[in-house]
Each structure stands twice: as structure tokens, then as C-alpha cells.
Phi, psi and omega in degrees: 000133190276160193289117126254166172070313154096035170295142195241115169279359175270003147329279190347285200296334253231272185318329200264020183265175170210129177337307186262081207240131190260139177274358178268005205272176162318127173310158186230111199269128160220145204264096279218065220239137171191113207199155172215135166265175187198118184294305163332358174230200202249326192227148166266108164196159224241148129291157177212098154257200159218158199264166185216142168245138197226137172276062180190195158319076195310328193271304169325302156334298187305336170312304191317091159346302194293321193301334174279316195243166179257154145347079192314341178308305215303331193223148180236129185225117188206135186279174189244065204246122173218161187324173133282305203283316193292303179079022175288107167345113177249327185200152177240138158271146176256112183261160181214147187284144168272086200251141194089009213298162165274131173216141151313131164276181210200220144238340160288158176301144175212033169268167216358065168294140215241119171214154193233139185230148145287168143337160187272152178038053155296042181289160188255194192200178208240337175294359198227159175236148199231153199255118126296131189252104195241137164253136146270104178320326189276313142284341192051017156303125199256085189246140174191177204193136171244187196167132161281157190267174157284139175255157192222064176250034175239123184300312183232116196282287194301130154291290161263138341301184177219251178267339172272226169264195185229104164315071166008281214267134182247124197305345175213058205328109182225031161075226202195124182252116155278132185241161142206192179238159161354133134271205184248143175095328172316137187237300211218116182298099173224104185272136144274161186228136189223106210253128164224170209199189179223157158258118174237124170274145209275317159284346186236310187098049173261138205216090184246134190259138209208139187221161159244106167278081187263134181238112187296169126352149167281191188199144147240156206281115184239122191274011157261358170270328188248343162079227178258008202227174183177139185262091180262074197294134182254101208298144161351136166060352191272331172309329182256320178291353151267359170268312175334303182290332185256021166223112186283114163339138183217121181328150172055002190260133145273151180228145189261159160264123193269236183214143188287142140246141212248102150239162180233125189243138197234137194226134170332177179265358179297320165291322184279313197305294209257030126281327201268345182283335185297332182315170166273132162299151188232136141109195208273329193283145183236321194282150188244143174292163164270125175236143197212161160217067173227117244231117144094339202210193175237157154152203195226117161236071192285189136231177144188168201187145164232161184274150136253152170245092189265128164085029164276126179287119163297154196265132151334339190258318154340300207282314185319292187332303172331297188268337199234351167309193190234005170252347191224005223283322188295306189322349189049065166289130159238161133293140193262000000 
């Protein structure tokens, strides 16, 4: 699953232990669920594991393939695209396991890791809501999570920028505002800016195409503060004091100056509840509630989707800064 938001499923098990545990008592099998969906892709796909209780060393378990996952035999899995209004079956999808699927090492186990997919060019559609269903065969346990989709009805998402180029530096100072708009189903905001340049050495003529990906805070939508519209002030200087901080003078290199791309990553409000509960404790109290919109199990069965604004030109006084400001002046900034 490609990265937005940057959610950790091992939250899930961690939070969910509780202090007062009796370790003889019966297994209890519970079921572990985390997808997001995207109108924007072609393909789909869910995690499924389990949570496990052990009378030893929990980490030493967690090592264990069996100890996480289930059996591919063991479970039947298929979404649901259904009516919004009605909630009348319109189609089932059939996901099938992924086994060696890529996973980040860790402390769980990732030799034959199990990830559940649709068919290739499955699309889903924004008018309808889709249901997951995971059956155990083996139990015959019903674990499922709905979601409404991001609709991705707006032609033109960013306000600012808009058809020219993009200044930084505001003539009083007051920075740079990203404007964009609402969609529908939008919960939680999260814009980047993705700055690209070449590297060229000077002695060889060697040429490497090269980005700085600065990435905000999320935002949430709040419709008596943002209307239809939502706000991001970008402060004086601060766009040249991250490239000044993530990029070092390199001997023999000159860098051409390129062009921005403006994105936006966006999530249901089923996704912001469970990034902010999810947060790092801040203060003396540490234990965090458990949030799941999962029937039968624990986890996130969401959605989200983004914009890009591709191929915007930095302003001459922009390009100017660049080489000669005082956060990057060292940096070999050209113009191209």
C-alpha cells in the first residue's frame, strides 16, 4: 500500500493490551483489519492478521509467522459496493492473498507475509459505499468495516497556486497562502510541496534530476471555519529555510532550478479519528483509548485519495532568492 499519512498497524496491538490480563484464560481469535481505499487507483488492498495473547515473551511471538497471520485457506474476502442511500447490493468484489507480499522490517514477522488484493483495474466509484466482509471459515466469525469513498468530483482542486508562477516571499511580508477546495467525504488535509532541480557536475557534465518533498501538518476540515475553501499560510522564508536545512554545498556540482508540484493528501473523518487517537501521548497520563470502526475485530477500514498540481514555475524573485538569499546563497543555485 502506497504511503499516505504514515499510519502504523502496530499501534493497533500495543494499545489494545490491557494491564489486568488473566494469561490462563481462553483463546479469544481477534482479528486485525487495515485498508484504505482510493477511487484514484487501479488496485486495492487490505491487510488482515491477528492479535495474539501469550503467557511469555509477546515479542518473541510476534517473530512467529502463525503467530500473526491466518491461513489463506482460512478466510474469504470480499468487498461490498453498495447503493449510499438504499444500501442495495450492487457488486461483490473478491480479494485474493498476496503471499511474500513487501513488508518493512520490524518486530513482527515479514517472511511469507499475506496482504489481500482486488483484481488488476478494479475501480470503485464515489457514489457508492463499500463494505468489507472477511469470513473465517473455520470459525465461521463475520468481521467487516464500511466506508464512504473521497469523491473526486472537483476539476480544479488547488485555488493558489493557480495558472502562474508561485512567489514565496509575499512584497509585505506575509509568505505564501495554498488555497484549496473541500471535497465531499474529506475529513483531513494534508498538503506537499515537491521542489525539483538537476544536479550537474561541472567536470564531467553528469546530470542527476533531484527533489526536496516538504511536507505540512494535516488539517482538518472544519465546515464552520473553511467553508468550501481551506487555508494554508505559508510564512516568509520559511520555503528557502528547508531547502537551506535539507540540502549541503557539494564540491564541483551547480544545481538548475526546476519546478514545484503541489499535492494533496486527503482522508474520511473514520481516518482522522484514528490518526489522532493514534498520536504520540503527550503529558503524564500515556494509556490511549482504542478506536476501530471494525464489527467483529480491531483496526481501520477507510478511505482516501489525492490531488496533484504538476509543473508550477517558481517566480523569478523566487529563482533570485534561491541563489543569492542567505538560507541557500552557499548551495549553487542556476537558473536554467
Amino acid at each position: 500500500m502506497r504511503n499516505v499519512f504514515l499510519l502504523a498497524l502496530i499501534s493497533i496491538f500495543f494499545i489494545s493490551c490491557n494491564n489486568e490480563v488473566d494469561l490462563t484464560s481462553d483463546y479469544v481469535d481477534t482479528t486485525v483489519v487495515y485498508g484504505l481505499l482510493n477511487p484514484g487507483e487501479n488496485t486495492h488492498y487490505v491487510r488482515i492478521q491477528k492479535a495474539f495473547l501469550v503467557n511469555g515473551n509477546a515479542l518473541d511471538y510476534a517473530k512467529v509467522p502463525d503467530s500473526i497471520q491466518y491461513k489463506p485457506d482460512d478466510l474469504t474476502v470480499v468487498i461490498e459496493e453498495r447503493d449510499s442511500t438504499s444500501d442495495v447490493l450492487k457488486r461483490t468484489i473478491t480479494l485474493t492473498p498476496v503471499i511474500g507480499a513487501d513488508k518493512d522490517t520490524g518486530i513482527f514477522a515479514s517472511s511469507n507475509h499475506i496482504i489481500y488484493k482486488t483484481p488488476d483495474n478494479e475501480k470503485i466509484f464515489a457514489q457508492f459505499v463499500y463494505k468489507l466482509v472477511i469470513t473465517n471459515k473455520k470459525t465461521g466469525k463475520v468481521i467487516s468495516g464500511k466506508t464512504k469513498l473521497v469523491k473526486n468530483t472537483v476539476a480544479d482542486f488547488f485555488k493558489t497556486p493557480g495558472a502562474g508562477s508561485v512567489n514565496w516571499n509575499s512584497p509585505i511580508g506575509t509568505g505564501y497562502t495554498m488555497r484549496w477546495n473541500h471535497v465531499g467525504n474529506g475529513k483531513i488535509y494534508q498538503p506537499e510541496v515537491v521542489f525539483y532541480f538537476k544536479e550537474v557536475n561541472v567536470l564531467s557534465g553528469d546530470t542527476i534530476q533531484d527533489s526536496l518533498s516538504w511536507r505540512f501538518v494535516a488539517i482538518e476540515y472544519n465546515p464552520q471555519l473553511n467553508a468550501d475553501i481551506i487555508e494554508l499560510n505559508v510564512p516568509q522564508n520559511s520555503f528557502y529555510e528547508y531547502v537551506g536545512n535539507s540540502l549541503s554545498p557539494k564540491p564541483n556540482i551547480k544545481r538548475i532550478i526546476g519546478w514545484l508540484n503541489f499535492k494533496c493528501y486527503i482522508g474520511t473523518d473514520d481516518l482522522n479519528t484514528y490518526i489522532n487517537v493514534n498520536k504520540p501521548s503527550i503529558g503524564i497520563i500515556q494509556e490511549k483509548p482504542l478506536y476501530t470502526n471494525i464489527t467483529n475485530g480491531i483496526g481501520i477500514f477507510a478511505a482516501r485519495s489525492s490531488y496533484i498540481k504538476r509543473l508550477v514555475p517558481l517566480s523569478e524573485q523566487s529563482k533570485d532568492t534561491l541563489i543569492f538569499g542567505k538560507y541557500t546563497q552557499n548551495l549553487s543555485f542556476f537558473k536554467n
